[in-house]
N, C-alpha and C positions, 0 to 999 in steps of 0.2 A: 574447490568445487567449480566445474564449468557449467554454464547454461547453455541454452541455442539460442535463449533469446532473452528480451528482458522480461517481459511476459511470465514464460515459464520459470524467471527467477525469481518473479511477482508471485506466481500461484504457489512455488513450492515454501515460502517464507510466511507466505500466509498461514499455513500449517506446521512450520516448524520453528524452532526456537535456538538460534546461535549457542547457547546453553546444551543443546543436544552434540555440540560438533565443537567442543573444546578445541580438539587436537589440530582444528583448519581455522582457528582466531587466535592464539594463544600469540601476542608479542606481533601480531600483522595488523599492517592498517591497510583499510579499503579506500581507496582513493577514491573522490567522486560521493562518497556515498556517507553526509551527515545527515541522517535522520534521526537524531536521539532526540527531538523534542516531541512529545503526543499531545496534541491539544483534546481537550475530553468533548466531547459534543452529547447531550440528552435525546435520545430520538426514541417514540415509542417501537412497540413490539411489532404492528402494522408495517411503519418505516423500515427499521430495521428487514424486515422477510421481504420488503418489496427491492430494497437495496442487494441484500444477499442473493435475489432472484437474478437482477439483473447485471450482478456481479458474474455470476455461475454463466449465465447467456454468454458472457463477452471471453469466459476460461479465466479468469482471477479471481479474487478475493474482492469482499466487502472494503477493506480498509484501502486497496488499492484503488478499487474505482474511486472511492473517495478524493484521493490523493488526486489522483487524475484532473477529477474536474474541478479541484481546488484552484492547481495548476494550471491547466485552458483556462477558466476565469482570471487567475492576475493575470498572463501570459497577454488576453485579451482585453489586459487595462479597464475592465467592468468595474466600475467602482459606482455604487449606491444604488437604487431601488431598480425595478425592473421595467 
């Protein structure tokens, strides 16, 4: 599969499942990309739809924005209260 960007490899994985596309992982490794760990986070329903809002604004996925500013924070060496 090619992308145009990372972006739109962000939004289209949000919606699909490497399980749907056997035939393009079977015996390949993706270089670059170890994401197999998910950490669980509890967020209510409010959060969650205010997150998915502003995911959709920016053209990706909830889980990706997350990712995101997970990333800019260590990136930014923020470490303890605000």
């Amino acid at each position: 599969m090619t992308f145009s960007s990372p972006a739109e490899e962000a939004a289209f994985w949000d919606t699909h499942s490497p399980l749907d596309f056997p035939e393009e992982w079977v015996g390949e490794e993706r270089p670059g990309r170890a994401l197999g760990h998910v950490p669980g986070v509890r967020l209510d329903a409010a959060t969650v739809a205010k997150l998915t809002e502003l995911a959709r604004a920016k053209g990706i996925g909830p889980s990706t924005l997350v990712r995101m500013w997970i990333l800019e924070r260590l990136q930014a060496g923020e470490v303890g209260g605000d």
